[in-house]
C-alpha positions as CSV (number, residue, x, y, z in Angstrom):
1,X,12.7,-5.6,39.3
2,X,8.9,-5.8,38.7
3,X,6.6,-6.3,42.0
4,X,4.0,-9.0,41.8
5,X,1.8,-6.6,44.1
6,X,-1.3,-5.8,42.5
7,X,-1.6,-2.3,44.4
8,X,1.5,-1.3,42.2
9,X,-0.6,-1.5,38.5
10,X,-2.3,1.8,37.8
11,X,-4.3,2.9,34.6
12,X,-2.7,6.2,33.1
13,X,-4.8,8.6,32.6
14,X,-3.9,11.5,29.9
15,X,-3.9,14.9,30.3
16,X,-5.9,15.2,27.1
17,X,-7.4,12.4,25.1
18,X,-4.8,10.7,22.5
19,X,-5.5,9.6,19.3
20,X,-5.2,6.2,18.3
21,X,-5.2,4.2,15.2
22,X,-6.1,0.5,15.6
23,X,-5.9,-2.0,12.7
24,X,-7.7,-4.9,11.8
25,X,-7.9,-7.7,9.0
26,X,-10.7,-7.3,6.7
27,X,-13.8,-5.1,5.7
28,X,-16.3,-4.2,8.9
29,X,-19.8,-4.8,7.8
30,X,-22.5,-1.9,9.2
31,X,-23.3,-4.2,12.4
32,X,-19.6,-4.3,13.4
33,X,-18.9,-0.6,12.6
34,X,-22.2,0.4,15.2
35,X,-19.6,-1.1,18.0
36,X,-17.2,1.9,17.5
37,X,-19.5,4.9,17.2
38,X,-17.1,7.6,18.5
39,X,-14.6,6.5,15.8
40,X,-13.9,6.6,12.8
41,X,-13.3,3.6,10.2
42,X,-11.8,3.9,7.0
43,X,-10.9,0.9,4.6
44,X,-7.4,0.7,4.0
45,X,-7.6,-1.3,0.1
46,X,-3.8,-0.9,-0.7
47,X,-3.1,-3.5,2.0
48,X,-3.9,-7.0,1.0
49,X,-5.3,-8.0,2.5
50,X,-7.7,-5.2,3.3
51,X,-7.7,-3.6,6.4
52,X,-10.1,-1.4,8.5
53,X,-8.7,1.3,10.1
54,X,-10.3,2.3,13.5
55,X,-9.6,6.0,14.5
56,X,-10.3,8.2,17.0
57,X,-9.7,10.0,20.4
58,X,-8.8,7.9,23.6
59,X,-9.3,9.0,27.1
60,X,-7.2,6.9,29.3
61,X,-6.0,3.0,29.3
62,X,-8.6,2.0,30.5
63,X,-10.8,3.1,27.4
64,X,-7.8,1.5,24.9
65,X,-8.3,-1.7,27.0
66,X,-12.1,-1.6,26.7
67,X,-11.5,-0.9,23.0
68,X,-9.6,-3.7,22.4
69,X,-11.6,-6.0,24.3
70,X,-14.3,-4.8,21.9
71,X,-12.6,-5.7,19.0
72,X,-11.4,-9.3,20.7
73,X,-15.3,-9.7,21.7
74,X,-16.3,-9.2,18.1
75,X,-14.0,-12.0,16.9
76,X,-11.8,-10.0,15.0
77,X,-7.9,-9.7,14.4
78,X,-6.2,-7.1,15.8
79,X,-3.3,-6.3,13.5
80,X,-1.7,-2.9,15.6
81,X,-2.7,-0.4,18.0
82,X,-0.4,3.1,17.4
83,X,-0.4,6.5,19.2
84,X,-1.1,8.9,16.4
85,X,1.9,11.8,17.4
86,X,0.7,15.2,16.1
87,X,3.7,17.5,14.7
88,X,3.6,20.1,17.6
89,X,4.2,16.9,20.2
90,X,6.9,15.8,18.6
């Protein structure tokens, strides 16, 4: 049973940053891309439509939530958000 008590949400925070891989529709323009300077973008053109793929190390939830506000801020779609598993953690 889930408790309605706010007290009871906490934000994980990792032992070591995790990557992430975020998707979204479309091509960033330079303006866009400034927003996300600790990452890395790629353009993923064997999707159609295109997708930019938003890469990089994560801290804690909190810093995923603040990413993905970001990318909500900026008007754009958010198409997934995926822990990148490294072959040694699996």
């Amino acid at each position: 049973m889930m408790s309605n008590n706010p007290d009871d949400f906490r934000i994980q925070s990792f032992d070591t940053p995790k990557l992430y891989e975020l998707r979204v529709d479309g091509r960033l323009g330079r303006e866009s891309a400034s927003w996300f300077e600790d990452m890395t973008l790629t353009v993923d053109e064997s999707t159609s439509p295109v997708q930019t793929v938003i890469q990089g190390h994560i801290r804690d939830e909190a810093a995923l939530y603040g990413l993905i506000s970001r990318i909500r801020d900026l008007g754009l779609t958010l198409l997934s958000v995926n822990r990148v598993e490294k072959e040694e953690d699996s």
